[in-house]
C-alpha positions as CSV (number, residue, x, y, z in Angstrom):
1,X,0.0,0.0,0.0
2,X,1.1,3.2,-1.2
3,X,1.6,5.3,2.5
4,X,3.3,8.2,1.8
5,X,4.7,10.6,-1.0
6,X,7.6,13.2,-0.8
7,X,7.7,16.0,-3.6
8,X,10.6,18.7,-4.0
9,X,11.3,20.8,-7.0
10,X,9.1,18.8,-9.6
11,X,7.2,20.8,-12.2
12,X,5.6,23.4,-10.3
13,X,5.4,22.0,-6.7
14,X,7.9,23.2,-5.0
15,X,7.5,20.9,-2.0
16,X,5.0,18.1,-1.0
17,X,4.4,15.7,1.6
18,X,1.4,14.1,1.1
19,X,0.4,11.0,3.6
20,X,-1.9,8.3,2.4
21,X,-4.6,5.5,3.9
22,X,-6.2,2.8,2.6
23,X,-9.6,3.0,1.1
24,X,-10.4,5.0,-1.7
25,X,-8.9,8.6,-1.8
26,X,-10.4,10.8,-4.9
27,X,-8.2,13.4,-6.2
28,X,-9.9,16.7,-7.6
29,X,-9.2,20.5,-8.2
30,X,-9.5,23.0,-11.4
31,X,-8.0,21.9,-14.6
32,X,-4.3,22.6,-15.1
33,X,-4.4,23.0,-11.3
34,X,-1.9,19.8,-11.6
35,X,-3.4,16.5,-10.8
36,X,-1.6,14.8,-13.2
37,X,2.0,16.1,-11.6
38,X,1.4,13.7,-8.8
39,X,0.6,11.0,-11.2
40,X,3.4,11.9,-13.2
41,X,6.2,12.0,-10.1
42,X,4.9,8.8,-9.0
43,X,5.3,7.2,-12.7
44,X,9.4,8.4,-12.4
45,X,9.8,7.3,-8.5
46,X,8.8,3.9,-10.7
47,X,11.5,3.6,-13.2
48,X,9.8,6.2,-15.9
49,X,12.6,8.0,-18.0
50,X,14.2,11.1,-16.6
51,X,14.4,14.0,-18.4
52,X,15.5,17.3,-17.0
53,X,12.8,19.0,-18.4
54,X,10.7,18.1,-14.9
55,X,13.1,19.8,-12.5
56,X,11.4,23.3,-11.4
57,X,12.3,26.6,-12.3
58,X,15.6,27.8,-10.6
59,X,16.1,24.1,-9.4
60,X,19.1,22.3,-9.9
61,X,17.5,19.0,-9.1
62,X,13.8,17.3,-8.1
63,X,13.4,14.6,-5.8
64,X,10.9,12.3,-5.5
65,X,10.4,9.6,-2.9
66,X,7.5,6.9,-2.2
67,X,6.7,5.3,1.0
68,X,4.9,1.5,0.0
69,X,4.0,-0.9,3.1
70,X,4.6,-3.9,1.8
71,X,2.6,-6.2,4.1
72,X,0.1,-7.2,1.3
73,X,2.7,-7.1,-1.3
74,X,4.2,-10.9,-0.3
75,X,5.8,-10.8,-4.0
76,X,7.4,-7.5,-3.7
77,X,8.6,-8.3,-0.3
78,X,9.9,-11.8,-1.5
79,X,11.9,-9.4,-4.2
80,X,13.3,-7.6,-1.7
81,X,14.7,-10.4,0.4
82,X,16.0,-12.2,-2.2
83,X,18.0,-9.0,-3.6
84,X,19.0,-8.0,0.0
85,X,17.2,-5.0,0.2
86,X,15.3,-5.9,3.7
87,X,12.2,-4.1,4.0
88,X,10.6,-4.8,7.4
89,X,7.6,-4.9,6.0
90,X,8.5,-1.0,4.4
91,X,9.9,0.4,0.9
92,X,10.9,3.2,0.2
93,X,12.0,4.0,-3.5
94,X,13.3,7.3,-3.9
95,X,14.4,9.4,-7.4
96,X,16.4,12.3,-8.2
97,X,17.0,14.0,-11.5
98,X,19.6,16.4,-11.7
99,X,20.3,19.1,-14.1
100,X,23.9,18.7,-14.5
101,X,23.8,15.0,-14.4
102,X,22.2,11.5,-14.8
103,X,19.2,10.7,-12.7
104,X,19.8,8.4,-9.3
105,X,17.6,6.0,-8.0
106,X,17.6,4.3,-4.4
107,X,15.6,1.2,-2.8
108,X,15.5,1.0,0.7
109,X,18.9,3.3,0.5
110,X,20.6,1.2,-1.9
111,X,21.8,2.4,-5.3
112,X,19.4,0.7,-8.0
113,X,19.0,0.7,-12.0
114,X,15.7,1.9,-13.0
115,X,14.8,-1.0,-14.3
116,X,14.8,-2.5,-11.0
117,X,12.4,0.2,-9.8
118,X,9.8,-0.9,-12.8
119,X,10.6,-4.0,-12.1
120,X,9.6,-3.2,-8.2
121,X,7.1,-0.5,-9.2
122,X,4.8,-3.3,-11.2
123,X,4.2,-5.6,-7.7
124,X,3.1,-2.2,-6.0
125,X,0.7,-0.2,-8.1
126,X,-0.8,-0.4,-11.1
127,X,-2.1,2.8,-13.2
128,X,-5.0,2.3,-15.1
129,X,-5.6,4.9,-17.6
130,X,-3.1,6.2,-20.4
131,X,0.4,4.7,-18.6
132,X,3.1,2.7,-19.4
133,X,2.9,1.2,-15.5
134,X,-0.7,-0.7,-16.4
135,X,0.1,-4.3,-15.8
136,X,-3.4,-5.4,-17.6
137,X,-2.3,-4.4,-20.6
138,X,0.7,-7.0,-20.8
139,X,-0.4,-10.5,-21.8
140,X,1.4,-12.3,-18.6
141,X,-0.5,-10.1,-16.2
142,X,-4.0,-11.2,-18.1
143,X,-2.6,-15.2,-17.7
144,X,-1.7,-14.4,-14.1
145,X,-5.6,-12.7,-13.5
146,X,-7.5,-15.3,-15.0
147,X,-5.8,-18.3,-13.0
148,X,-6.5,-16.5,-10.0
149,X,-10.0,-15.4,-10.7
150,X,-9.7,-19.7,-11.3
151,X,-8.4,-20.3,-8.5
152,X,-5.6,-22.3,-10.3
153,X,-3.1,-21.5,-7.7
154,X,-2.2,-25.1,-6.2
155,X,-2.4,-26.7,-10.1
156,X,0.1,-24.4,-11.6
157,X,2.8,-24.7,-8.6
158,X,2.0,-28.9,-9.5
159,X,2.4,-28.1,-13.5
160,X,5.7,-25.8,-12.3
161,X,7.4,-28.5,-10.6
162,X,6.1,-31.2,-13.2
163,X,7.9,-28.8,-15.7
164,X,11.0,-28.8,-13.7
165,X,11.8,-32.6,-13.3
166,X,10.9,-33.2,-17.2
167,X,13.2,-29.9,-18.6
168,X,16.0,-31.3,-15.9
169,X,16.0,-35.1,-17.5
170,X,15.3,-33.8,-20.9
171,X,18.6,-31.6,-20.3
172,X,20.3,-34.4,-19.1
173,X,19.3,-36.6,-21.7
174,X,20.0,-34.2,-24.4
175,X,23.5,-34.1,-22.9
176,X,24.1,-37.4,-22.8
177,X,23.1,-37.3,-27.0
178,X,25.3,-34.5,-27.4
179,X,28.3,-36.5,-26.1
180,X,27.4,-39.9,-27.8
181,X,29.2,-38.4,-30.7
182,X,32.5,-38.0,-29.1
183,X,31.9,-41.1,-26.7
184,X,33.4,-43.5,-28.5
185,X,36.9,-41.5,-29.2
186,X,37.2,-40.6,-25.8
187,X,36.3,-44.6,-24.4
188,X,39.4,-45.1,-26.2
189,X,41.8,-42.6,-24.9
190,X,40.4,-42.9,-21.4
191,X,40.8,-46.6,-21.4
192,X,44.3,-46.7,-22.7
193,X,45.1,-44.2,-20.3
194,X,43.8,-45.5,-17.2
195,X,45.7,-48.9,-18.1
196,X,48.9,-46.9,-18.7
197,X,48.4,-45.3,-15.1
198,X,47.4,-48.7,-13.6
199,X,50.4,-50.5,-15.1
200,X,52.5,-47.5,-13.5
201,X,51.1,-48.4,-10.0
202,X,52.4,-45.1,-8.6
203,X,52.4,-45.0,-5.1
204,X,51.0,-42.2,-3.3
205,X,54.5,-41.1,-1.6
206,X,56.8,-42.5,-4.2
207,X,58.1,-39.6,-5.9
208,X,59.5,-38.1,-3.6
209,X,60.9,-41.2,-2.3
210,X,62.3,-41.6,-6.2
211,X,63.9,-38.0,-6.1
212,X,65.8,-38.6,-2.9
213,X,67.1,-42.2,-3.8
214,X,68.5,-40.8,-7.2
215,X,70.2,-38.2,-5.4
216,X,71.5,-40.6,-3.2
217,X,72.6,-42.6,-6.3
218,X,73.7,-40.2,-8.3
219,X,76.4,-38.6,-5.9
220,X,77.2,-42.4,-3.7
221,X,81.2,-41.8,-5.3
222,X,81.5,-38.2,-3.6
223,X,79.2,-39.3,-0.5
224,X,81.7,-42.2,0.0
225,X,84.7,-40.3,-0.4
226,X,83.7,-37.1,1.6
227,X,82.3,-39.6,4.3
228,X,85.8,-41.3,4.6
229,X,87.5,-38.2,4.6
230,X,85.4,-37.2,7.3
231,X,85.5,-40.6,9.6
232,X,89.1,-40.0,9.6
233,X,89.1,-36.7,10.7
234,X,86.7,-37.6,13.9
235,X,88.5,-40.9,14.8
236,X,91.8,-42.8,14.3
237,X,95.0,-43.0,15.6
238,X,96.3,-39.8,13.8
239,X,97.1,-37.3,17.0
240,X,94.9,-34.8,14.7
241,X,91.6,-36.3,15.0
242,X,88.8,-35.1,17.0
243,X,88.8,-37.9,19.1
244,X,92.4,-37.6,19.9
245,X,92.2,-33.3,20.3
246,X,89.0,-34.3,22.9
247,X,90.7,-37.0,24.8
248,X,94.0,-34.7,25.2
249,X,91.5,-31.8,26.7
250,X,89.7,-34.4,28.9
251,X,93.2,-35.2,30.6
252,X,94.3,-31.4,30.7
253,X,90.9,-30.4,32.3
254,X,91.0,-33.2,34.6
255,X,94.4,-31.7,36.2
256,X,92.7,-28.6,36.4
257,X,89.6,-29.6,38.2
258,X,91.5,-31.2,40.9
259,X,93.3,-27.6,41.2
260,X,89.9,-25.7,40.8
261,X,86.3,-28.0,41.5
262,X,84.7,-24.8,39.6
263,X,85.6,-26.2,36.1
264,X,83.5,-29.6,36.6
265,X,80.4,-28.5,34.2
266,X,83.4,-28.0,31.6
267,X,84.9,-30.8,32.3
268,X,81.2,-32.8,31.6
269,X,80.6,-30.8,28.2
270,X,83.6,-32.1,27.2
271,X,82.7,-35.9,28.3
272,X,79.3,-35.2,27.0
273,X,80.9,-34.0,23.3
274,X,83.6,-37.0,23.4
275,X,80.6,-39.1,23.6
276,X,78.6,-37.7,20.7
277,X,81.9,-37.7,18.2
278,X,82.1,-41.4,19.2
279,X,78.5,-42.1,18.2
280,X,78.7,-39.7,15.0
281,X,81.8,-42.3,13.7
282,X,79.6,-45.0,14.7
283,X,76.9,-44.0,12.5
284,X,79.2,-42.4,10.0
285,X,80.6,-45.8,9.6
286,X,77.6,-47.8,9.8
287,X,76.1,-45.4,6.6
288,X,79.2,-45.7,4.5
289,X,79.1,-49.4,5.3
290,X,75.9,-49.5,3.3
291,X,76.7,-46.9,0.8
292,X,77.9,-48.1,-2.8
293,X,77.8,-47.2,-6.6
294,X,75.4,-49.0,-7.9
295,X,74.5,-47.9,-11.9
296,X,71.9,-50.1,-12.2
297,X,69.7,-49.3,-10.0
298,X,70.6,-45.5,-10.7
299,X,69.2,-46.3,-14.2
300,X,65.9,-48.0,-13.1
301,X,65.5,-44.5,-10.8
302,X,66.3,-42.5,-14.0
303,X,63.6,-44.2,-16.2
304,X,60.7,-44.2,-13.7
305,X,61.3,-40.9,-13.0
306,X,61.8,-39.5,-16.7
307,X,58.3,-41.8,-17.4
308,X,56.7,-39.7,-14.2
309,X,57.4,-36.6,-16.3
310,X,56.6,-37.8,-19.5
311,X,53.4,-38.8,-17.9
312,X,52.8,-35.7,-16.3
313,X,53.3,-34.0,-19.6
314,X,51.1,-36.2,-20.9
315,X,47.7,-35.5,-19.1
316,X,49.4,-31.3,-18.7
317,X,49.7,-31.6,-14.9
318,X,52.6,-31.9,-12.2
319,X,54.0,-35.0,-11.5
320,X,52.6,-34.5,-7.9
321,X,49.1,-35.0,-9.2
322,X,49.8,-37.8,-11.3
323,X,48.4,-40.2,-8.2
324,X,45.0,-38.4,-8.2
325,X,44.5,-38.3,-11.6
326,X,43.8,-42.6,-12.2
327,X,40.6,-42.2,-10.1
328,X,39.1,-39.2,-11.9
329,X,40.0,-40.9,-14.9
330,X,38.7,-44.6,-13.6
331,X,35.6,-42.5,-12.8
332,X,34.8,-40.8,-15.9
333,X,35.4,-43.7,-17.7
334,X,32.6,-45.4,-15.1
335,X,30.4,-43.0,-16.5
336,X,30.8,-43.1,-19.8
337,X,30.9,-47.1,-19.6
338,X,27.4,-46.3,-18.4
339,X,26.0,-43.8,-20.1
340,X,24.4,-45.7,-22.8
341,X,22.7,-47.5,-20.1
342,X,22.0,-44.4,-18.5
343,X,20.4,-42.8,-21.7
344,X,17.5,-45.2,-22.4
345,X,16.6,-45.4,-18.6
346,X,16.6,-41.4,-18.8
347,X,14.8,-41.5,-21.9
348,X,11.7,-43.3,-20.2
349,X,11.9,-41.1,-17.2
350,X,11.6,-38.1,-19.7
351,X,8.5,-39.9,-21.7
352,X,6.8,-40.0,-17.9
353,X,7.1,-36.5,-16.9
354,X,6.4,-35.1,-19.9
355,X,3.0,-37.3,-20.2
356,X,2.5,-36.1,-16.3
357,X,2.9,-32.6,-17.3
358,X,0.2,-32.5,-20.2
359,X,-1.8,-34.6,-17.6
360,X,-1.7,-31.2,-15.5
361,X,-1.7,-29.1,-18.5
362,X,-5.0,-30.6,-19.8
363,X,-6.5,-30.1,-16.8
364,X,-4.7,-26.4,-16.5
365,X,-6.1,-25.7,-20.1
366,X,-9.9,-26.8,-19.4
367,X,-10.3,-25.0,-16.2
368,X,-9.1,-21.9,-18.3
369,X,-11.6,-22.0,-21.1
370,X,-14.4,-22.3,-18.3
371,X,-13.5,-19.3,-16.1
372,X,-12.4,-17.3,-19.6
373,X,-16.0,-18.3,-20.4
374,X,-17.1,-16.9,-17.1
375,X,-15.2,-13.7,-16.5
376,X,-15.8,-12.6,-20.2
377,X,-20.1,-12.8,-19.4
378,X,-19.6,-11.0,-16.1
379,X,-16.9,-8.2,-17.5
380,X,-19.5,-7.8,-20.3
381,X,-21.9,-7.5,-18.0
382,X,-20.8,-5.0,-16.3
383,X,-19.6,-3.4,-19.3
384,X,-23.5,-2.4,-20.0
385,X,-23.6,-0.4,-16.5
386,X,-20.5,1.6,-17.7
387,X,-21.7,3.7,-20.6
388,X,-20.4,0.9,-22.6
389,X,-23.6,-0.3,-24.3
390,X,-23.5,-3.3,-26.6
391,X,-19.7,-3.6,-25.6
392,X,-18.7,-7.0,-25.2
393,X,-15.5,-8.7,-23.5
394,X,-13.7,-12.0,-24.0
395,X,-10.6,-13.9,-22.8
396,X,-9.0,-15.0,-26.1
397,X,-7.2,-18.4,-25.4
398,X,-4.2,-19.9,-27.7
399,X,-2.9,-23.2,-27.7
400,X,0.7,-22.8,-27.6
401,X,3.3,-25.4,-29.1
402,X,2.2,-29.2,-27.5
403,X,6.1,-29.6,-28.9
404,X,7.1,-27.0,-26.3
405,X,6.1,-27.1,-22.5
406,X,6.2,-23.6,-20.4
407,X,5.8,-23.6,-16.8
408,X,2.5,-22.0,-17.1
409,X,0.7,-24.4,-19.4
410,X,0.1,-25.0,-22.9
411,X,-2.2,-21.6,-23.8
412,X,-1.5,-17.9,-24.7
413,X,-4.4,-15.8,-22.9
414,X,-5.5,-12.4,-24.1
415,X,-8.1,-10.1,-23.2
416,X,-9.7,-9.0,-26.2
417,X,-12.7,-6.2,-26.1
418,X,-15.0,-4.0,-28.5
419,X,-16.1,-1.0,-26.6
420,X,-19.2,0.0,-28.8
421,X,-21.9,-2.4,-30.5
422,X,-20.3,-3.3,-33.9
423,X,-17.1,-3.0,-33.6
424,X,-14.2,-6.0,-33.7
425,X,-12.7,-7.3,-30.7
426,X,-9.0,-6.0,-30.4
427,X,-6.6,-6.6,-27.8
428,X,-7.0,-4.6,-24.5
429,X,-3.8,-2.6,-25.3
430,X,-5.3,-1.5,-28.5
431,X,-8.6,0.2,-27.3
432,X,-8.0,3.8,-28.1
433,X,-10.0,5.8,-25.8
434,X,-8.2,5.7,-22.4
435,X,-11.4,6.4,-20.4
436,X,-13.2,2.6,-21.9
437,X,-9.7,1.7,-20.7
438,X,-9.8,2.9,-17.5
439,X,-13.5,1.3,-16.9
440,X,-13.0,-1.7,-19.0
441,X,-9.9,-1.9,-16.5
442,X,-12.3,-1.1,-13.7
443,X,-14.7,-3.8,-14.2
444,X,-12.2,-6.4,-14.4
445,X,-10.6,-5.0,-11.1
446,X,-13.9,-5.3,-9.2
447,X,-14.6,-8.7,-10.4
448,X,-11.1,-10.0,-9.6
449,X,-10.3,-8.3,-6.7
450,X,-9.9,-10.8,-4.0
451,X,-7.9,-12.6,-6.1
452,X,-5.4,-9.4,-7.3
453,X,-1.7,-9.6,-6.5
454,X,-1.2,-5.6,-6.3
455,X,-2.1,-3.7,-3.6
456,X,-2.5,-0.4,-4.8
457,X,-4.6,0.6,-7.9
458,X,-4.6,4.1,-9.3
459,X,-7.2,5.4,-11.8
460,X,-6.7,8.6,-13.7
461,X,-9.6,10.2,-15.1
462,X,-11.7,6.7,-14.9
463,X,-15.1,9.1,-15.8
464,X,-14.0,10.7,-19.0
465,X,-17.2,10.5,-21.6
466,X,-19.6,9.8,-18.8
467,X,-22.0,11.5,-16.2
468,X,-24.8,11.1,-14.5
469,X,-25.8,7.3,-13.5
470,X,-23.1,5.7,-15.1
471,X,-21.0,8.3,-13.1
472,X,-22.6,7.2,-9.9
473,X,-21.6,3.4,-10.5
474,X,-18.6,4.3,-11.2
475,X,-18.0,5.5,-8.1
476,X,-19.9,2.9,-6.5
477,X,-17.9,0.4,-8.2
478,X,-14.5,2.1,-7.0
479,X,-15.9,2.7,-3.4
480,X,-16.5,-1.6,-3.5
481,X,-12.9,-2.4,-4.9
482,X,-11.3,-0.1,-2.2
483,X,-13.0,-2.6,0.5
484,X,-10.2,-4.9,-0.7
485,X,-7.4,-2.8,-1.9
486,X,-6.3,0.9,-2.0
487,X,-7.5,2.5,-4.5
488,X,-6.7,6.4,-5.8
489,X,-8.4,7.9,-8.4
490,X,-8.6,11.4,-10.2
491,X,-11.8,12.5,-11.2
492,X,-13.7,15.3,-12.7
493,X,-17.0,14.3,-11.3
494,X,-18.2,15.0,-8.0
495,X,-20.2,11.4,-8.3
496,X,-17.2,9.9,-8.0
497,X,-16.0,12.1,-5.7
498,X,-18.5,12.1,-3.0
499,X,-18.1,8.3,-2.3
500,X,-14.3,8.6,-1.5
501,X,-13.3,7.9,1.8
502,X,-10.3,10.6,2.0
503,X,-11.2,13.7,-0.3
504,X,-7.8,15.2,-1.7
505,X,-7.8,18.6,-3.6
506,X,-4.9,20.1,-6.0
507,X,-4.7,24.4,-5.9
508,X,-2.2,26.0,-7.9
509,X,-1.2,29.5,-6.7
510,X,0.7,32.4,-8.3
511,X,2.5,35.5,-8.0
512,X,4.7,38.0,-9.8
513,X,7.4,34.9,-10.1
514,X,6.4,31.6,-9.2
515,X,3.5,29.1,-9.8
516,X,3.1,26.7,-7.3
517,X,0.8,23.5,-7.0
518,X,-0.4,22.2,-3.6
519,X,-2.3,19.1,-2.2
520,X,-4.6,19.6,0.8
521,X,-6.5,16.4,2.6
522,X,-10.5,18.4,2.8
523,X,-12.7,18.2,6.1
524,X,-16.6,17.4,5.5
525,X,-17.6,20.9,5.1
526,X,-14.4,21.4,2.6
527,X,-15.7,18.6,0.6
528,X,-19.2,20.2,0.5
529,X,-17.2,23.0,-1.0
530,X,-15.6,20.9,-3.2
531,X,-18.5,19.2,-4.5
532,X,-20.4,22.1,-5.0
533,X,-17.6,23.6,-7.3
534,X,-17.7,20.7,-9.5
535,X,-21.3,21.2,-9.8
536,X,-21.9,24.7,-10.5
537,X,-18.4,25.9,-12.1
538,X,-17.5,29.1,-10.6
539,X,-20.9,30.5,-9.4
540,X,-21.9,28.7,-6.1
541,X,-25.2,28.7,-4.9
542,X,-27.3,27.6,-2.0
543,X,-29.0,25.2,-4.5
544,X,-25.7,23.7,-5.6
545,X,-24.5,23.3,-1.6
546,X,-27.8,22.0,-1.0
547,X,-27.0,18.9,-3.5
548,X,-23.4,18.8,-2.9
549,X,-24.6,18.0,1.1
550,X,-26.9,15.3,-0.6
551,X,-24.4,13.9,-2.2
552,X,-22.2,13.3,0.7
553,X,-25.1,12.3,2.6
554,X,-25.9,9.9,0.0
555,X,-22.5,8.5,-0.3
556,X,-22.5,8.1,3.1
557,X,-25.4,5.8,3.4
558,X,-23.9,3.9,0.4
559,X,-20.6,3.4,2.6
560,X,-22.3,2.6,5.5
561,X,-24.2,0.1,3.5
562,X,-21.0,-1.2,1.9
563,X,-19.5,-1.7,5.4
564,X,-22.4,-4.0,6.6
565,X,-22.2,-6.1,3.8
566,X,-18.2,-7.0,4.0
């Protein structure tokens, strides 16, 4: 529900703050007074094209911003959410055209694209009369309001996920056709390959394992002369050695312990080191004991290694991977192996949903062309009581493609209507006069209307071409849809106006420099005013306030009346 509008520096309304309830709220005042401006700055707060052109005189930038409750939106909420634009329940989609620059747009605070806000805009409100924002002139919209005036709800969530299973399996299968080409080619590459990597047997740590054996093997001839080089420096009868050096500064340090007890952790390093060269040769010994050339087995190192990297070249990885690459390629090879199998079981299961999804589409299909049957009689109907005589509406269905499933079913639904007796039915979007629209619109509203998915509903200049009685039912019929949505509407005719709820009057004021439109709310004795105005043009008389009271009175009973009923 629309709740609040904010207005600076658009047209000629310099600023606006306008607060709004649920019900329906009738817009007046005096031609060019600016009724439509409102109109017009909520049609660019929802994604309309800016154009500098609206910014007021001696502005350098308009602003407009719109306050929706989104409560009885669940669609526009569930858009919100999912683009993480949290609403608590509240959106607020603000606009600003500058002068110097390109227009801005915000949801909820966040930067958006317009696009977003028409996007946004078309779950809100809808604009009935001569606007882009009227979703009953786009096909989907007229699907969507005949399978809820169906009630076809339940069926089309079961024909959406029927639809689902068979487009995922027929994907699948067609993939599985696609790649029978190439199937065979590859059956043979990954075969030979996965033999070639099970005939390797590459253990999981061997390569490293490889690496430091061949260096092992490749340098034995310097490790064995370095390490006898070395043994003989630590131990061996040669005064030189480390053993010797050590044992000559045990027996020095010994004398001088028994001269001075202080040097006795000294004296254990020393111990403690003679130790440690002793069980360095030890092991020094015991390695080059089992150290030799041995050019064979250097050679077998060499070629397993160079067929690790040739491998590794091979499938374009590192010869790390090489052990994780036999069970992806065991596994697509599993697959494919099994594909063919795989194919004519998925070929059945796509035969089954699809024959489950006509099932539901049939039955989808027939319940149309009964309620088409049904709301086209009681739109026409209704037609007859709007100064639409001999007009007549239908639901035009289409069968679409039985080749082709949708997630909506099989038909093409259009709403199809000749306003006066003797003409052709054309499509909705083509009636010319944008009064019919509005009440062709208006008929189909009322008739729908628990069923609707948008909250608010705006009609601009619904009356043009009418007066008197079908004026009145007009009203009458705009007074009913507002027990179930809100509902603004600009009007000329104080029979329309008298059964609003809230009564909301444009004024335009001038001086030397500045025109300047403003938007009051009107008490009861204002809309008496009001009413009266409308009535007798610029010379008010008792007589005129006299009906304009009877009016109101009137209207009142009818609201009353309309009350006790819902």
């Amino acid at each position: 529900m629309l709740t609040h509008i904010h207005i600076w520096n658009f047209a000629i309304v310099e600023s606006l703050d306008l607060e709004l309830e649920s019900g329906l709220s009738v817009l007046t005042g005096e031609t060019g007074a600016g009724k439509s401006i409102l109109l017009n700055a909520l049609n660019l707060a929802l994604g309309d094209r800016a154009d500098s052109g609206v910014i007021r005189h001696g502005a350098d930038k308009a602003e407009i911003s719109v306050t929706f409750s989104t409560r009885t939106a669940p669609a526009a909420e569930a858009w919100l959410q999912e683009r993480e634009l949290d609403s608590a329940e509240e959106c607020i989609i603000r606009r600003v055209v500058s002068a110097s620059g390109p227009s801005r747009a915000f949801i909820n605070g966040k930067p958006a694209p317009a696009s977003d806000l028409r996007e946004l805009g078309e779950m809100l409100v809808d604009l009935h009369g001569q606007h882009e924002h009227q979703s009953l002139l786009k096909r989907e919209a007229q699907r969507q309001l005949l399978d809820d005036f169906a009630g076809h709800g339940p069926l089309l969530a079961e024909l959406a996920e029927s639809f689902q299973q068979w487009r995922t399996l027929e994907n699948e299968l067609i993939g599985l056709r696609q790649a029978a080409s190439e199937r065979n080619d590859r059956l043979e590459l990954l075969r030979y390959q996965v033999q070639e990597l099970e005939n390797l047997a590459l253990g999981e740590d061997e390569l490293p394992r490889l690496e430091a054996e061949h260096r092992r093997l490749a340098n034995a001839s310097q490790l064995l002369e370095t390490g006898q080089r070395l043994l003989h420096r630590l131990e061996g009868d040669d005064p030189a050695t480390a053993d010797s050096l050590l044992g000559q500064c045990n027996h020095d340090l010994r004398d001088m312990r028994e001269a001075d007890p202080a040097l006795s952790d000294i004296a254990e390093l020393l111990e403690s080191a003679t130790i440690q060269i002793h069980e360095a040769g030890s092991e020094l010994r015991h390695y080059l004991d089992g150290l030799e050339q041995d050019p064979e087995r250097l050679l077998e190192v060499e070629q397993r290694l160079a067929t690790l990297q040739d491998l590794s070249r091979k499938h374009h990885c590192s010869p790390e991977e090489l052990p994780a690459l036999l069970p992806r390629l065991q596994q697509e090879l599993a697959s494919l192996e099994g594909a063919e199998v795989r194919a004519d079981t998925i070929s059945q299961e796509v035969a089954a949903a699809l024959a489950q999804y006509h099932k539901l589409a049939g039955k989808l299909g027939r319940g149309r062309h009964n309620a088409a049957k049904r709301l086209g009689q009681t739109v026409t109907e209704r037609m007859q009581t709007l100064g639409m005589e001999g007009g007549s509406f239908q639901v035009a269905i289409q069968a679409l493609d039985a080749d082709i499933p949708t997630p909506t079913g099989m038909e093409r639904v259009e709403f199809v209507v000749s306003a006066n007796p003797g003409q052709p039915l054309k499509p909705l979007a083509k009636v010319a006069s944008g009064g019919e629209l509005s009440r062709i619109s208006l008929a189909i509203q009322v008739i729908t209307a628990q069923n609707s998915r948008i909250p608010t509903l705006i009609f601009d200049e619904v009356d043009v071409g009418i007066g008197g009685r079908v004026a009145e039912i007009v009203g009458q019929l705009l007074r009913s849809l507002a027990d179930h949505r809100q509902v603004i509407c600009v009007t000329h005719l104080p029979q329309v106006a008298a059964l609003g709820t809230h009564h909301l009057q444009v004024s335009k004021r001038s001086d030397t420099d500045t025109t300047i439109s403003e938007i009051q709310t009107l008490s009861m004795d204002q809309r008496v005013d009001e009413l009266a105005r409308m009535l007798g043009g610029i010379e008010i008389t008792d007589q005129t306030l006299s009906h304009a009271r009877e009016m109101m009175e009137r209207a009142s009973g009818t609201r009353t009346a309309n009350a006790a009923k819902g």
